[in-house]
C-alpha positions as CSV (number, residue, x, y, z in Angstrom):
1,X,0.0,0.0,0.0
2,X,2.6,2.5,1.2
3,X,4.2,1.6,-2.5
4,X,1.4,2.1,-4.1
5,X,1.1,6.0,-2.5
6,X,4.3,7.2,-3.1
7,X,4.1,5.8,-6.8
8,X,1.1,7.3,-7.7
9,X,1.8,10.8,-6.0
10,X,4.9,10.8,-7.9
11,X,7.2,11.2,-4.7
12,X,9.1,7.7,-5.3
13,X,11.2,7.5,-2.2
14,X,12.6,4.4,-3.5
15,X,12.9,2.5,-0.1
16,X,10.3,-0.3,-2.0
17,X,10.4,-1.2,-5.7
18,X,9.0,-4.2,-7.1
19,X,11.6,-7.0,-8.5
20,X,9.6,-9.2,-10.5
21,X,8.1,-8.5,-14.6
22,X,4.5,-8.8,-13.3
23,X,5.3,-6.2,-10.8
24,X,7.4,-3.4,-12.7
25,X,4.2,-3.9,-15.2
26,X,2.1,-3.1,-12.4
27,X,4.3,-0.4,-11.5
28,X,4.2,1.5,-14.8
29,X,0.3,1.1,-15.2
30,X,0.1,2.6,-11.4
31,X,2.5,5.3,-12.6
32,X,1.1,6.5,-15.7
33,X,-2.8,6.3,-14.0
34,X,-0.7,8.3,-11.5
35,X,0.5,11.0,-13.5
36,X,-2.6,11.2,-15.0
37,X,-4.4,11.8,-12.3
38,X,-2.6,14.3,-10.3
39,X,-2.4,16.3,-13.3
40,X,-6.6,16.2,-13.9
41,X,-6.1,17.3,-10.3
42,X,-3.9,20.0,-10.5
43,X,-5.6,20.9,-13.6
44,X,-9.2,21.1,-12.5
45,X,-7.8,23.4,-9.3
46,X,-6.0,25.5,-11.4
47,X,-9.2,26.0,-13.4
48,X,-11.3,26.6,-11.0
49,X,-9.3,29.9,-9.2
50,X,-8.5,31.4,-12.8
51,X,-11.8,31.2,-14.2
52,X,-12.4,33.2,-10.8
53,X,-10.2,36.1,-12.0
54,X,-11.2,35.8,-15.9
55,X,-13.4,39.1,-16.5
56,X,-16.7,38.8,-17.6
57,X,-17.3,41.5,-20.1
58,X,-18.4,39.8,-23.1
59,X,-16.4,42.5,-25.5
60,X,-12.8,41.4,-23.5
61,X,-12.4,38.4,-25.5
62,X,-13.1,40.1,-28.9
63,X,-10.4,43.1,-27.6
64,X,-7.8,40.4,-26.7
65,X,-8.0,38.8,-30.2
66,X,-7.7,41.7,-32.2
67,X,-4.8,42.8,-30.2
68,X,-3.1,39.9,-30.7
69,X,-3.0,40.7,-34.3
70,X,-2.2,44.6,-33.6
71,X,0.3,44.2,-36.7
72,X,-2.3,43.5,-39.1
73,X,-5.0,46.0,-37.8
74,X,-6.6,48.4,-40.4
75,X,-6.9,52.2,-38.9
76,X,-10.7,51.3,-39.3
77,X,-10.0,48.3,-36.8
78,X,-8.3,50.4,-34.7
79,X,-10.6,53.5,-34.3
80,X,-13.3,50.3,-33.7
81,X,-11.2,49.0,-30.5
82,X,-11.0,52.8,-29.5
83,X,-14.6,53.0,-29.8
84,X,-15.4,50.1,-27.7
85,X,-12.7,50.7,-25.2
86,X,-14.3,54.2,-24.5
87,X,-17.7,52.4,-24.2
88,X,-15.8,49.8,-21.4
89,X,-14.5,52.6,-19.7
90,X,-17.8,55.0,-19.7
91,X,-19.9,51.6,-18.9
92,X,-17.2,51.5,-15.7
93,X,-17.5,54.8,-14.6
94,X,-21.3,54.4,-14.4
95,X,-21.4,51.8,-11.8
């Protein structure tokens, strides 16, 4: 059992360590399940505080793209961001 933890937590303290085929076979299925795991963990955590911080502005996401392209922008393009970041910041001020 106390194998079986530190495998699949990825610690590996190394004190146990199976010997025979069947069990180094066993070993890397608990391994691999383990990795997986933990990272689905740490995954779904890590999702779960950032979609915390993520704005909710629906007009954000449309910003951030065409930023992200800046180089390419037509003047047009740009005097639209300008427009909508004005709107954001009036919408702001209101509240």
């Amino acid at each position: 059992m106390w194998w079986s933890i530190v495998t699949t937590t990825t610690v590996g303290y190394g004190d146990i360590s199976p010997s025979t085929t069947i069990g180094r076979l066993i070993a890397v299925i608990l391994m691999l399940i383990g990795i997986g795991l933990i990272g689905m963990l740490t995954g779904s955590i890590t999702t779960f505080f950032v979609k915390e911080q993520t704005s909710r502005h629906p007009t954000i996401p449309f910003i951030k793209g065409q930023l992200n392209r800046y180089e390419d922008l037509t003047i047009d393009e740009m005097k639209q961001l300008t427009v909508l970041m004005e709107e954001m910041k009036e919408e702001k001020l209101r509240k």
